[in-house]
C-alpha positions, 0 to 999 in steps of 0.5 A: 753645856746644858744637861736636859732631862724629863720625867715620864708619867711612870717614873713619876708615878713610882715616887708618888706610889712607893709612898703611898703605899708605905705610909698606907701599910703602916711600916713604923720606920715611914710613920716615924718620918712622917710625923718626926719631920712633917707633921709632928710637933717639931723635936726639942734636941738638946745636947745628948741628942744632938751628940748621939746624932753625931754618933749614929752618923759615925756608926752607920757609915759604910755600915748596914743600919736596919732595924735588926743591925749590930748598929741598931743593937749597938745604939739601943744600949743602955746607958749608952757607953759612948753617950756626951755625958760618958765621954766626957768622964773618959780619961782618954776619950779616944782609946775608951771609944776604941775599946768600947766599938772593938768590943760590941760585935758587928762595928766595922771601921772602928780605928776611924770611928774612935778617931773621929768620935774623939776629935769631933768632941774636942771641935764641939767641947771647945767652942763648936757647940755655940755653932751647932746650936744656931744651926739647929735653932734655924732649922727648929724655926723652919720646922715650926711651919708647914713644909716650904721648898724654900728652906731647902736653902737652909738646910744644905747649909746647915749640911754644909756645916757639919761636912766640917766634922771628920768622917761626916761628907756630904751623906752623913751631914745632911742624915745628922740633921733629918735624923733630927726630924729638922729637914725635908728636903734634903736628901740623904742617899746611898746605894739603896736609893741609886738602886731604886733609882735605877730600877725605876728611873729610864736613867742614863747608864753611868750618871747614878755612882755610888763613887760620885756620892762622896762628892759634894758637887755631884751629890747637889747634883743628883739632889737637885734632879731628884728634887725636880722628880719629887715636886712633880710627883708631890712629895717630899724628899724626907718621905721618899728616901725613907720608903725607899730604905723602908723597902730594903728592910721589909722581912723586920721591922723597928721596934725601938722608940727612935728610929735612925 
């Protein structure tokens, strides 16, 4: 079976025009992805930073993320309590990581968040790291030069590989990466983005689930459609996702100096 679709000019139009205008207003969180992951000298992230990457993954799962969030809060702490040098002094990283998220306000999941806090630190403390790093290195090569649909190939892979982390999946493992200011053109979706998506795409009733994204075929596949939609439209993934998120967070705005 072949599944065949096109853009109309509108729908085209509403990608292109979203971005614009978001980067035209000034809003923080899509200046930041523009010069973070497009413009900018690419990032130099060392093992801290890759580390709380990993932890905002863990945190904004099923989780509300804005600018004013208890994650947001929770996140800008510091020191950090869960940081890579902290949890390396715990003596037992798992129960420190349970008491510390119980006690900050807001954190859901906290049972799951210390579990994998602590297992994806052992992965890494034993061995993990040297993966994580050429990863990382490949991307930063990529990130070097000018935008190039071609490193989209890298970029799913290295998705793929942190999908290896608990509690990650397909979301998740491509945000650590863009978070980074490494990628482009992979998308991180969730519900805001479906929600957009329906709103301004003639879509077939039923194709957009929230349910499917969990998915790795099925979010590739939504990806690739998206792709399609953002080459015709001229821009890149990692702008549209964020003037979407940008545009459920209109009443604040981020202050912080690293934006999630």
């Amino acid at each position: 079976m072949r599944l065949a679709y096109s853009f109309e000019a509108d729908e085209i139009d509403a990608v292109k025009r979203i971005v614009e205008d978001k980067l035209a207003s000034g809003r923080r969180f899509v200046q930041y992805r523009f010069q973070h992951n497009v413009e900018g000298t690419a990032p130099q992230n060392d093992d801290e930073a890759l580390w709380t990457a990993h932890m905002m993954c863990l945190l904004t799962t099923q989780q509300r993320s804005g600018p004013d969030s208890a994650i947001n809060v929770f996140l800008e702490r510091d020191p950090f309590p869960l940081s890579l040098e902290a949890c390396r002094n715990y003596a037992s990283l798992q129960d420190s990581a349970l008491h510390i998220l119980t006690e900050a306000q807001g954190i859901r999941r906290t049972n799951k968040i210390a579990k994998a806090v602590y297992r994806n630190w052992a992965m890494l403390e034993q061995g993990e790291w040297r993966n994580l790093h050429e990863w990382r290195d490949i991307l930063m090569a990529q990130r070097a030069e000018l935008p190039n649909p071609t490193h989209r190939s890298a970029e799913e892979s290295a998705a793929d590989y942190m999908n290896r982390f608990l509690e990650f999946g397909p979301k998740q493992s491509r945000n650590f990466w863009q978070s980074l200011g490494l990628t482009r053109y992979t998308f991180v979706l969730d519900s805001r983005i479906l929600r957009w998506l329906r709103k301004h795409l003639r879509i077939e009733v039923g194709l957009l689930t929230v349910q499917g994204l969990g998915d790795s075929d099925y979010y590739r596949f939504i990806s690739d459609i998206l792709l399609d939609l953002c080459n015709q439209a001229d821009v890149l993934p990692c702008m549209l996702d964020a003037a979407v998120f940008d545009s459920f967070d209109e009443d604040a705005e981020w202050t912080a100096d690293v934006i999630w």
